[in-house]
mmCIF file of the N, C-alpha and C atoms, coordinates in Angstrom:
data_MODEL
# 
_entry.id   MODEL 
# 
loop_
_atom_site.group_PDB 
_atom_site.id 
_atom_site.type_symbol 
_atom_site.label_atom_id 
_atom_site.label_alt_id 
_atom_site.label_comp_id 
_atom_site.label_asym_id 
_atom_site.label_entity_id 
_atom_site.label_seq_id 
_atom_site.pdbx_PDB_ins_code 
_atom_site.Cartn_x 
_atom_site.Cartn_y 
_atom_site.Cartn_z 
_atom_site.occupancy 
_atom_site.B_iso_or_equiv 
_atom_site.pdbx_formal_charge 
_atom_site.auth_seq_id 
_atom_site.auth_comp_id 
_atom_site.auth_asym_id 
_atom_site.auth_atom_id 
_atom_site.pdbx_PDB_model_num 
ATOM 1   N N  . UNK A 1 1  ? 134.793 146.540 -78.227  1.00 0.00 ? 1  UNK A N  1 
ATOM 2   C CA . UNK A 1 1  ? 134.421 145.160 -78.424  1.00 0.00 ? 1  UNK A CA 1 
ATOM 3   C C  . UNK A 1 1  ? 135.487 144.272 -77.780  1.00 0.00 ? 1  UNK A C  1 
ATOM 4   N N  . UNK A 1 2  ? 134.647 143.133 -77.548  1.00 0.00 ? 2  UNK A N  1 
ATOM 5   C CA . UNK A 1 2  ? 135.805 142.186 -76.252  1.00 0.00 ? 2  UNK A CA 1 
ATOM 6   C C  . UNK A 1 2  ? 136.450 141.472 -77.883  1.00 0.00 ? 2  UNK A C  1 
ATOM 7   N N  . UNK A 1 3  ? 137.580 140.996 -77.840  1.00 0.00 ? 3  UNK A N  1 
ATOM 8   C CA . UNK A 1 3  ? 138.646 140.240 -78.593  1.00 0.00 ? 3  UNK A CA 1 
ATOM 9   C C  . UNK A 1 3  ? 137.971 138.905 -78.208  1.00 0.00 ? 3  UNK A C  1 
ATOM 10  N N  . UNK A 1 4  ? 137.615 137.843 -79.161  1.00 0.00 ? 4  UNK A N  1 
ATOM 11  C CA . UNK A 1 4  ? 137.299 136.268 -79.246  1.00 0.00 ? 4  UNK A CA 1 
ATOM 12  C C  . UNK A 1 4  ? 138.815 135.812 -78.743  1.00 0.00 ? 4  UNK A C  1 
ATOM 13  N N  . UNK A 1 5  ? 138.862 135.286 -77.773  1.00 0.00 ? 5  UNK A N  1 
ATOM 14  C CA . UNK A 1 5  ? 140.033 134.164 -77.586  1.00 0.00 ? 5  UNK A CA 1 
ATOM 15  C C  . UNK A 1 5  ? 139.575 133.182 -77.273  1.00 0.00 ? 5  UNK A C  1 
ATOM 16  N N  . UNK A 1 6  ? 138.580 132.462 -77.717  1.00 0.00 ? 6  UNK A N  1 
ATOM 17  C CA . UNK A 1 6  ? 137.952 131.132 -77.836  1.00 0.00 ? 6  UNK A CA 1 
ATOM 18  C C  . UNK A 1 6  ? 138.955 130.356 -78.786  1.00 0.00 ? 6  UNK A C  1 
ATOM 19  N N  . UNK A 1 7  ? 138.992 130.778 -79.921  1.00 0.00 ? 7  UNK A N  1 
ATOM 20  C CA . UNK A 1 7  ? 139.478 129.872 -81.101  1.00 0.00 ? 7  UNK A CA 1 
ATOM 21  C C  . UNK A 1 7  ? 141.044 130.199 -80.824  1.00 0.00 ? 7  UNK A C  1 
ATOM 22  N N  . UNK A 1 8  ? 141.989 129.005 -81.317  1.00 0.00 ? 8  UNK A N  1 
ATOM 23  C CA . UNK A 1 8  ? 143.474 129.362 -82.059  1.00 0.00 ? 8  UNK A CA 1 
ATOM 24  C C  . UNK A 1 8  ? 143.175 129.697 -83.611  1.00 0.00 ? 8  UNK A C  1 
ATOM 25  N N  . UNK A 1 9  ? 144.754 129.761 -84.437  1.00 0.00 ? 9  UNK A N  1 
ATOM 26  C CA . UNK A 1 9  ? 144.687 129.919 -85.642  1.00 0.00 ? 9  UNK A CA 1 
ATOM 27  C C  . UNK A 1 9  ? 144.189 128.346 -86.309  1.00 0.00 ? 9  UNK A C  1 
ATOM 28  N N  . UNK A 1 10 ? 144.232 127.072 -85.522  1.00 0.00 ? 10 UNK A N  1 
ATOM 29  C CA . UNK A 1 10 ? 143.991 125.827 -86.262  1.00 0.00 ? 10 UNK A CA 1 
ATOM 30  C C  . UNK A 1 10 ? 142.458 126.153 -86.423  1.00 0.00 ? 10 UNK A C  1 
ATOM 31  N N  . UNK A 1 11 ? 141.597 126.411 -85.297  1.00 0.00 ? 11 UNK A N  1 
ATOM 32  C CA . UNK A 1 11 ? 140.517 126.423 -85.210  1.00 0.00 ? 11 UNK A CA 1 
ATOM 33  C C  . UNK A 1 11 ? 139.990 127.673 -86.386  1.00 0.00 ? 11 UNK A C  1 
ATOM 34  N N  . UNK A 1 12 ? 140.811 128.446 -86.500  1.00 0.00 ? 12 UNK A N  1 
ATOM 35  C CA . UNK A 1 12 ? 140.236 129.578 -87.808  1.00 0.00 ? 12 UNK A CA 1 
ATOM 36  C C  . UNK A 1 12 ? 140.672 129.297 -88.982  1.00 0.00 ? 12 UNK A C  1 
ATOM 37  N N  . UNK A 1 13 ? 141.385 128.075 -88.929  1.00 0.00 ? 13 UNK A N  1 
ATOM 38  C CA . UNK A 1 13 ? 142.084 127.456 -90.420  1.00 0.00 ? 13 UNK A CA 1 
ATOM 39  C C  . UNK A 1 13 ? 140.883 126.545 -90.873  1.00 0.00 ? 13 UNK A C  1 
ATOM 40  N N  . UNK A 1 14 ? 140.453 125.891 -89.743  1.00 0.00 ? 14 UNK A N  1 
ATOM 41  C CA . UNK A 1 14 ? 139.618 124.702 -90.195  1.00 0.00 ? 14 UNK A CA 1 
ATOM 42  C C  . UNK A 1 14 ? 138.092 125.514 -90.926  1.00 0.00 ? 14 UNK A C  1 
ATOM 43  N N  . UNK A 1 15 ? 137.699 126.514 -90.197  1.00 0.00 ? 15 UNK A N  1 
ATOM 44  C CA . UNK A 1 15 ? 136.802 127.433 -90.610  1.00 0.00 ? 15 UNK A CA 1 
ATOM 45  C C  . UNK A 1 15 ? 136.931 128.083 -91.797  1.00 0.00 ? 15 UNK A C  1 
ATOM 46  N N  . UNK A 1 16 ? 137.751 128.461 -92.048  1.00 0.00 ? 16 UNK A N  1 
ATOM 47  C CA . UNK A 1 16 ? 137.865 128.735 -93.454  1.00 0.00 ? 16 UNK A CA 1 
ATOM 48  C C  . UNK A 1 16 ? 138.251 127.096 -94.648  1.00 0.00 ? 16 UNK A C  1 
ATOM 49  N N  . UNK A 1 17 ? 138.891 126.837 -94.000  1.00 0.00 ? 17 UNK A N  1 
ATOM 50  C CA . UNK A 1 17 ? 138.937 125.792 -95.022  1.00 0.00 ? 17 UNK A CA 1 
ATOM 51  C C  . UNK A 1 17 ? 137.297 125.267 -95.429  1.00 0.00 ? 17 UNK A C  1 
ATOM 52  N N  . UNK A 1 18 ? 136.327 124.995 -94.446  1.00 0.00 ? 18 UNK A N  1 
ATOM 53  C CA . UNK A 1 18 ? 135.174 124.285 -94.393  1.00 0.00 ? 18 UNK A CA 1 
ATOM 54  C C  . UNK A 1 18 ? 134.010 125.452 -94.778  1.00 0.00 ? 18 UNK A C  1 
ATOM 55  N N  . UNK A 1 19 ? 134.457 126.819 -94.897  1.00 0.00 ? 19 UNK A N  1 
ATOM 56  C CA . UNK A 1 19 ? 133.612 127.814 -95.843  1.00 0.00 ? 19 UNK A CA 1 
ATOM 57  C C  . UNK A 1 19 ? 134.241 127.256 -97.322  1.00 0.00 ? 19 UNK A C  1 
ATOM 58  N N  . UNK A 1 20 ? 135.337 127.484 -97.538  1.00 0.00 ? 20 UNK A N  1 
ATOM 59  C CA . UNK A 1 20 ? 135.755 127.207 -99.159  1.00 0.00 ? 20 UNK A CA 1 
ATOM 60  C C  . UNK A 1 20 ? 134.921 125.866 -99.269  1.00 0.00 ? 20 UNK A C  1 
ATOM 61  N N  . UNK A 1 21 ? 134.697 125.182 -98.739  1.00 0.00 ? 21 UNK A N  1 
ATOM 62  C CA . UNK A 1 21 ? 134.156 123.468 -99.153  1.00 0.00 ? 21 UNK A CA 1 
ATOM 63  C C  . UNK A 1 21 ? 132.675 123.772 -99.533  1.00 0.00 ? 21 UNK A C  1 
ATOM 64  N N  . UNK A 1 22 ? 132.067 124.841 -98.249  1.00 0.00 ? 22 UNK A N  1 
ATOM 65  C CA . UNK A 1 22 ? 130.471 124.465 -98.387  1.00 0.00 ? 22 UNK A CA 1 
ATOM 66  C C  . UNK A 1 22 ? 130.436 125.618 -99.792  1.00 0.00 ? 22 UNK A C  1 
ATOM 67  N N  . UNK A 1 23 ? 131.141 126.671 -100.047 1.00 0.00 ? 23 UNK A N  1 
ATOM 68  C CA . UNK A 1 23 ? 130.809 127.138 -101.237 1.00 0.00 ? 23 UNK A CA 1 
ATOM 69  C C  . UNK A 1 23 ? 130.939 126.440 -102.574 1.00 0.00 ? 23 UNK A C  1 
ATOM 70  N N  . UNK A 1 24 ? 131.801 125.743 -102.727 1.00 0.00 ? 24 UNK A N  1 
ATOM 71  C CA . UNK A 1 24 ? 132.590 125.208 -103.629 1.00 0.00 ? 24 UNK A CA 1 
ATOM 72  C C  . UNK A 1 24 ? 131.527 123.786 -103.814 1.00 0.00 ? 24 UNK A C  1 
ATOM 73  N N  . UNK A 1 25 ? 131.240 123.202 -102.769 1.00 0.00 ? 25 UNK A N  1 
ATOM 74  C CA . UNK A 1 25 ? 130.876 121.626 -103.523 1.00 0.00 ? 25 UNK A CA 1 
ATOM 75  C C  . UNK A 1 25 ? 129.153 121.645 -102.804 1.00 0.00 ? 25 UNK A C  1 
ATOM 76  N N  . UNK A 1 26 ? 128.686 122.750 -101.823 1.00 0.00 ? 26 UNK A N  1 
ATOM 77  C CA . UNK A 1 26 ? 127.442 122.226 -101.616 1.00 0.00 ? 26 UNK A CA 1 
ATOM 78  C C  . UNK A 1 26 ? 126.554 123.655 -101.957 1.00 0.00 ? 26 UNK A C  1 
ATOM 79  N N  . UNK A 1 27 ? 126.538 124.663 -101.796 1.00 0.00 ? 27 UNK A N  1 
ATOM 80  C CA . UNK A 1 27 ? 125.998 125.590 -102.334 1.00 0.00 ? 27 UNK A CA 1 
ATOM 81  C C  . UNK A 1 27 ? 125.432 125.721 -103.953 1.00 0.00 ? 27 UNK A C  1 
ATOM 82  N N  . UNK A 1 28 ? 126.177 125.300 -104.361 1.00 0.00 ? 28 UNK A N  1 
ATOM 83  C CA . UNK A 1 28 ? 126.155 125.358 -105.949 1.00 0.00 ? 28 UNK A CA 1 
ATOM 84  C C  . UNK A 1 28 ? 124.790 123.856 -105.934 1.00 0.00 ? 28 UNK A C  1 
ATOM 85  N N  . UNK A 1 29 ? 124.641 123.575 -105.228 1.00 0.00 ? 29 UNK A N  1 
ATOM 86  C CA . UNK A 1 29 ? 123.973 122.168 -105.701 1.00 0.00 ? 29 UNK A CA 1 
ATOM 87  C C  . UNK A 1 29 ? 122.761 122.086 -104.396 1.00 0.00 ? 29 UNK A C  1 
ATOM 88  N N  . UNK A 1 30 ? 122.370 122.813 -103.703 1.00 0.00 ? 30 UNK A N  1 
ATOM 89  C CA . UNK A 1 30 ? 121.652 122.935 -102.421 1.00 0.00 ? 30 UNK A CA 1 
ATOM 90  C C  . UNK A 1 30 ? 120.363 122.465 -103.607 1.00 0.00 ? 30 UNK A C  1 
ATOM 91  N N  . UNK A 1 31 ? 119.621 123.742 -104.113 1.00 0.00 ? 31 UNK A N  1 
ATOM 92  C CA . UNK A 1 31 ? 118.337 123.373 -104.373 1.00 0.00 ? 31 UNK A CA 1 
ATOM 93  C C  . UNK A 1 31 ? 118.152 121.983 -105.363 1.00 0.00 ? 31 UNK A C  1 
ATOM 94  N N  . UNK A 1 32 ? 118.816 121.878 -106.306 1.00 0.00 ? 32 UNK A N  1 
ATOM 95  C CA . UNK A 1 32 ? 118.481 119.972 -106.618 1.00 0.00 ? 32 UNK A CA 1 
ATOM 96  C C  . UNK A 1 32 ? 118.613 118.899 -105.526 1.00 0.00 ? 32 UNK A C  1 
ATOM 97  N N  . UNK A 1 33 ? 119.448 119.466 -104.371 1.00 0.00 ? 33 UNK A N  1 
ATOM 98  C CA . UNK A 1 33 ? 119.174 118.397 -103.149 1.00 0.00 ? 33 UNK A CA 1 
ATOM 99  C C  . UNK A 1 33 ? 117.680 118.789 -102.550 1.00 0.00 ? 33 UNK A C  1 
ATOM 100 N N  . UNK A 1 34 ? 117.457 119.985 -101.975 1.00 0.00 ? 34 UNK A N  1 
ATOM 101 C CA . UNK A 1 34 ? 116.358 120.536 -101.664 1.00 0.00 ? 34 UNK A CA 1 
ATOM 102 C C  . UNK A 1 34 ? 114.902 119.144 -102.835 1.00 0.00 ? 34 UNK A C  1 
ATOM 103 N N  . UNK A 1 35 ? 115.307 119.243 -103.864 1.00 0.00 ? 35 UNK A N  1 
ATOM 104 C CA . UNK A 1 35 ? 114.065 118.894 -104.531 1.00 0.00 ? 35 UNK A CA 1 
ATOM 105 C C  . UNK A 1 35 ? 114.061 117.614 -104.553 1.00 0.00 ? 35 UNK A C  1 
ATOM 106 N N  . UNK A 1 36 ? 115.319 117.125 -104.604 1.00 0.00 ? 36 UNK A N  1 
ATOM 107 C CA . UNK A 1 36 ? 115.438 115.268 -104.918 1.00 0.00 ? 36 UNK A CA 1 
ATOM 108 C C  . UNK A 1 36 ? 115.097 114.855 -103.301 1.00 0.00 ? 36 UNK A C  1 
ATOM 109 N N  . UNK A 1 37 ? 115.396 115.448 -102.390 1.00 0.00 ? 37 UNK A N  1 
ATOM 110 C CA . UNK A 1 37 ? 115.319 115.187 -101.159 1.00 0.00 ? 37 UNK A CA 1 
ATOM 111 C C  . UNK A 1 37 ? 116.178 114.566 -100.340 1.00 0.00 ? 37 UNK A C  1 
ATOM 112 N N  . UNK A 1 38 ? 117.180 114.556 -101.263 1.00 0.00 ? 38 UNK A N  1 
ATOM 113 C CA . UNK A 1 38 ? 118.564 114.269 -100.218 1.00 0.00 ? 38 UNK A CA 1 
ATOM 114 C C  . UNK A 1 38 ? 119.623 114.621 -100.650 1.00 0.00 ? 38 UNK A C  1 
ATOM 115 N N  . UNK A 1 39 ? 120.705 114.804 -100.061 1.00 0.00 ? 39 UNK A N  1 
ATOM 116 C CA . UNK A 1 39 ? 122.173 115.208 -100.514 1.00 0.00 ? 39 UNK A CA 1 
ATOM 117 C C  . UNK A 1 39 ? 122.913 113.889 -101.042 1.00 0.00 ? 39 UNK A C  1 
ATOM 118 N N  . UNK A 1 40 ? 123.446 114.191 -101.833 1.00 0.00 ? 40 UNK A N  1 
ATOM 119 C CA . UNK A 1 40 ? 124.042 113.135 -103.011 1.00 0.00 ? 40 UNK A CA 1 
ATOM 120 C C  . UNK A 1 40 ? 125.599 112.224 -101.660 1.00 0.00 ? 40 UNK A C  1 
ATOM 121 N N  . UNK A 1 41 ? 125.246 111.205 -102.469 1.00 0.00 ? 41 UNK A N  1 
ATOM 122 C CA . UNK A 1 41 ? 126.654 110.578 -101.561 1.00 0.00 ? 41 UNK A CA 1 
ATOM 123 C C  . UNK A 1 41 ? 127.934 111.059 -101.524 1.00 0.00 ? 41 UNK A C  1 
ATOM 124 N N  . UNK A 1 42 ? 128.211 111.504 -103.043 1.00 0.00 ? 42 UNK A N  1 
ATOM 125 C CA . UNK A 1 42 ? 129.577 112.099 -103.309 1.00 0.00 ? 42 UNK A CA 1 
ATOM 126 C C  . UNK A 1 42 ? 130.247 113.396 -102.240 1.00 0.00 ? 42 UNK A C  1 
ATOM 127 N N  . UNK A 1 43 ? 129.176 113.960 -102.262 1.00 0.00 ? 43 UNK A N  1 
ATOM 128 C CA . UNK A 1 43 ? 129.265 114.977 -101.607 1.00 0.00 ? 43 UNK A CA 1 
ATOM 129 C C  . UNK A 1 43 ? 129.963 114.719 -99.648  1.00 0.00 ? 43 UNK A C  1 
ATOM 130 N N  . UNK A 1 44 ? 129.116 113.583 -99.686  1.00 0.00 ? 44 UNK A N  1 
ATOM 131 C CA . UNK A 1 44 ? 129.074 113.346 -97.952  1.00 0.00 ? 44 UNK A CA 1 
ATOM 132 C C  . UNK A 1 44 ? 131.029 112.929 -98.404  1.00 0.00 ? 44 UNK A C  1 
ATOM 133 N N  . UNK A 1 45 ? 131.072 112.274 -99.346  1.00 0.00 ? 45 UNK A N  1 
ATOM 134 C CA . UNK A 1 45 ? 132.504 111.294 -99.532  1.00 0.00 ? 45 UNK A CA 1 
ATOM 135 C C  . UNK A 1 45 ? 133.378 112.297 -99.215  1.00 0.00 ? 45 UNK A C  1 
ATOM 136 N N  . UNK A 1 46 ? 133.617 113.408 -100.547 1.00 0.00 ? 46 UNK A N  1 
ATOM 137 C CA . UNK A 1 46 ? 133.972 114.664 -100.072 1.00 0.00 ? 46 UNK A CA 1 
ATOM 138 C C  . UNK A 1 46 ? 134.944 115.385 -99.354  1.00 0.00 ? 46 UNK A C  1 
ATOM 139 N N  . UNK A 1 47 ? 133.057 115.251 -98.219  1.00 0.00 ? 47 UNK A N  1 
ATOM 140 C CA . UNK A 1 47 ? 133.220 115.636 -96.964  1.00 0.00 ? 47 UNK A CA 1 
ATOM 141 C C  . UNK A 1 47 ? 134.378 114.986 -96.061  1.00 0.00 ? 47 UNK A C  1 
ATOM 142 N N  . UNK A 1 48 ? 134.428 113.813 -96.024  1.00 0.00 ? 48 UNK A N  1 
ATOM 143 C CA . UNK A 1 48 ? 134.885 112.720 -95.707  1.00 0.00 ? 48 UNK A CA 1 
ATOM 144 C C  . UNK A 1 48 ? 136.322 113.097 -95.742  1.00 0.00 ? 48 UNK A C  1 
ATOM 145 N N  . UNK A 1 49 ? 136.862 112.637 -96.762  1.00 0.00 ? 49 UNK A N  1 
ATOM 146 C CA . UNK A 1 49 ? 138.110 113.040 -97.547  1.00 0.00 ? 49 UNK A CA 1 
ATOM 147 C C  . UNK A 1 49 ? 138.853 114.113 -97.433  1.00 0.00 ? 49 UNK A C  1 
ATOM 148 N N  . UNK A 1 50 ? 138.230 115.366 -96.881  1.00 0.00 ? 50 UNK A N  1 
ATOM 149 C CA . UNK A 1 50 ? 138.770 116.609 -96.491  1.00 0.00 ? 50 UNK A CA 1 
ATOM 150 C C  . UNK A 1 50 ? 138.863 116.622 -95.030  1.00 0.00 ? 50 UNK A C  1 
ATOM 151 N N  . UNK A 1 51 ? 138.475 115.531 -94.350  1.00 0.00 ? 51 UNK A N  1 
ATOM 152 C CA . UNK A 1 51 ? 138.482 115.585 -92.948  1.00 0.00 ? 51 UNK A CA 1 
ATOM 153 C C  . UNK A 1 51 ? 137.486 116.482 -92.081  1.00 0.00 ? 51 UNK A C  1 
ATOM 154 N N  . UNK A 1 52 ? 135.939 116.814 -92.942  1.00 0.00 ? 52 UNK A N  1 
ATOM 155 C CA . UNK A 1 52 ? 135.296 117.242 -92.388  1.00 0.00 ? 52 UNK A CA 1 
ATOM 156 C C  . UNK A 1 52 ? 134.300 116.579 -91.123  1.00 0.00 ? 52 UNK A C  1 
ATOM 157 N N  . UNK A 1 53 ? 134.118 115.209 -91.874  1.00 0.00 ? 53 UNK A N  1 
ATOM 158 C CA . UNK A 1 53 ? 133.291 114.330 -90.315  1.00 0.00 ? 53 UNK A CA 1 
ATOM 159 C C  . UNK A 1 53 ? 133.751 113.770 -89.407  1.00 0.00 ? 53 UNK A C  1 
ATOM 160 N N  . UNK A 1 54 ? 133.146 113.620 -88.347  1.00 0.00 ? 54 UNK A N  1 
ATOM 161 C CA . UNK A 1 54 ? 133.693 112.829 -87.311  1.00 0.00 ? 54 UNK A CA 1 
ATOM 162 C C  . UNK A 1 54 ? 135.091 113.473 -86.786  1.00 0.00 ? 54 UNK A C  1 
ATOM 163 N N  . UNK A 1 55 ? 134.540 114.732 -86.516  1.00 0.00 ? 55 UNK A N  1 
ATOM 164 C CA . UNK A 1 55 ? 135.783 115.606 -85.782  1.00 0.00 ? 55 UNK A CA 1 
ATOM 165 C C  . UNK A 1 55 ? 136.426 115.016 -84.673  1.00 0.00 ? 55 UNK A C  1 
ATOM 166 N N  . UNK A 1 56 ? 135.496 115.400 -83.786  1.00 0.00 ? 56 UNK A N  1 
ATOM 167 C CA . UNK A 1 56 ? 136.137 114.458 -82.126  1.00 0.00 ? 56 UNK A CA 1 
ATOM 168 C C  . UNK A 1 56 ? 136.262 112.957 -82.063  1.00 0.00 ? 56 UNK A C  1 
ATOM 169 N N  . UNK A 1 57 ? 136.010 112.465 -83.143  1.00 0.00 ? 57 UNK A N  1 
ATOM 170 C CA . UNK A 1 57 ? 135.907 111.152 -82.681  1.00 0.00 ? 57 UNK A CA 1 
ATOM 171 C C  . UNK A 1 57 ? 137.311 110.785 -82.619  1.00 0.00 ? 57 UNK A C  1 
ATOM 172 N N  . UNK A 1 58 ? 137.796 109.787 -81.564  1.00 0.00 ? 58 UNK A N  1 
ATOM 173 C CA . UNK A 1 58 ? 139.387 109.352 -81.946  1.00 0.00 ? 58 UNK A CA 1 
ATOM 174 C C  . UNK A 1 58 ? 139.723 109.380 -83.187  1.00 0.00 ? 58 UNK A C  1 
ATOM 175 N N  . UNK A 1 59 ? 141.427 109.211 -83.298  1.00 0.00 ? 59 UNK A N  1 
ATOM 176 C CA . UNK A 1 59 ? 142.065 108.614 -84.454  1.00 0.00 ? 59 UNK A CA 1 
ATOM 177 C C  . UNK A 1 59 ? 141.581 107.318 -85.134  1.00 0.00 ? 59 UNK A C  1 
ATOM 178 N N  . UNK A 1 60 ? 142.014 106.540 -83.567  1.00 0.00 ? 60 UNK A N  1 
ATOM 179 C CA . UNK A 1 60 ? 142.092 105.558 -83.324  1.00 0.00 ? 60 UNK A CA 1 
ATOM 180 C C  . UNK A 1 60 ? 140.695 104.840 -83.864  1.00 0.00 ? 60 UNK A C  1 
ATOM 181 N N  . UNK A 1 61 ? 139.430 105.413 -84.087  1.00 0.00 ? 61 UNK A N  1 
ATOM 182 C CA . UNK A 1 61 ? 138.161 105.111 -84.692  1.00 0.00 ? 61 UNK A CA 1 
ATOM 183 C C  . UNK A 1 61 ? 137.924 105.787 -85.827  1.00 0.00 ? 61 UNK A C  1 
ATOM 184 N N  . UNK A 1 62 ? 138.986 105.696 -86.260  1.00 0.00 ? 62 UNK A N  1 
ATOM 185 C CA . UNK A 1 62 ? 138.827 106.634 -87.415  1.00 0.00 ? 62 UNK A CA 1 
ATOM 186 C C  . UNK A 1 62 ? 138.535 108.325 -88.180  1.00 0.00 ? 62 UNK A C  1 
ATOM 187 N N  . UNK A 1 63 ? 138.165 108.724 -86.574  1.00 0.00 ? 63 UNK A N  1 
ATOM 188 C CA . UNK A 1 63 ? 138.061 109.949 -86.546  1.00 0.00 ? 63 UNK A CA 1 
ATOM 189 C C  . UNK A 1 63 ? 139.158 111.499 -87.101  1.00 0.00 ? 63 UNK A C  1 
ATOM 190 N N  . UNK A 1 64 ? 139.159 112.377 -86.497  1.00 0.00 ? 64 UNK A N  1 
ATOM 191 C CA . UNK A 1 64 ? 140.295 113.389 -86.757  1.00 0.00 ? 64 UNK A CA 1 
ATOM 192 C C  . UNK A 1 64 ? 140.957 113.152 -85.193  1.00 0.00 ? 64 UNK A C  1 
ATOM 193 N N  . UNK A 1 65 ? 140.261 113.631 -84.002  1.00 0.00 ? 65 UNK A N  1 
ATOM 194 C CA . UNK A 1 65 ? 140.871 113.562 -83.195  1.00 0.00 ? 65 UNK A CA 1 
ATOM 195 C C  . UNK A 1 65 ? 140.688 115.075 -82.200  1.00 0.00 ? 65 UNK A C  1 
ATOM 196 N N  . UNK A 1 66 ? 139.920 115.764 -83.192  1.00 0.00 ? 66 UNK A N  1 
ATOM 197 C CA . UNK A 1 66 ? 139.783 117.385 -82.664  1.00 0.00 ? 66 UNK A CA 1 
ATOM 198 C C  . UNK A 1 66 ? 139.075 117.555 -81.573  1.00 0.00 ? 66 UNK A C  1 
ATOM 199 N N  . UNK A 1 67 ? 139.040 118.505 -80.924  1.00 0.00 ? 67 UNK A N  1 
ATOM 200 C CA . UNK A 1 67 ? 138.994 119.346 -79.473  1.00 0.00 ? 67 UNK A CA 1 
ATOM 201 C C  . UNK A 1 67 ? 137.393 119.377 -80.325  1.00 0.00 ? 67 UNK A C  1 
ATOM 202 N N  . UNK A 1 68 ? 136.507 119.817 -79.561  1.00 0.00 ? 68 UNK A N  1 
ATOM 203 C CA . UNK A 1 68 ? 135.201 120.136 -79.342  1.00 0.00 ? 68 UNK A CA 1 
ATOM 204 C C  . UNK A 1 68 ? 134.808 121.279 -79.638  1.00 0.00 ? 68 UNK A C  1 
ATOM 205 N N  . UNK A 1 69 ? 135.551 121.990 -79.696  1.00 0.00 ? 69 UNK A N  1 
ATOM 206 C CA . UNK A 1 69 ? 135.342 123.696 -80.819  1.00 0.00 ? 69 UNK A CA 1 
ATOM 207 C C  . UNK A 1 69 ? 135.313 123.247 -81.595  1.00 0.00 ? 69 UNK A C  1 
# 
């Protein structure tokens, strides 16, 4: 098997960090979103707060600032 050298260790940090999140705060709660028909705000906030959205977008716009992987 060929070795992945796509990713660094940031890029396999952020991946795991963002598995612990989707188990932890959206899994547990999928099917009452499934039925209400939308995902709760808190959740998106969260998201937010852990530096999951708006990866690439600049700093400078509020973004993280991350590479496109």
């Amino acid at each position: 098997m060929i070795a992945r050298t796509l990713f660094d260790s940031g890029h396999l940090a952020f991946a795991d960090s963002f598995r612990r999140f989707i188990d932890k705060e959206v899994t547990p709660h999928h099917a009452a979103w499934e039925e209400q028909g939308y995902v709760d705000r808190a959740v998106w906030n969260k998201a937010g707060a852990n530096g999951f959205l708006c990866l690439s977008l600049p700093e400078a716009y509020g973004g993280a600032g991350a590479d496109k992987l």
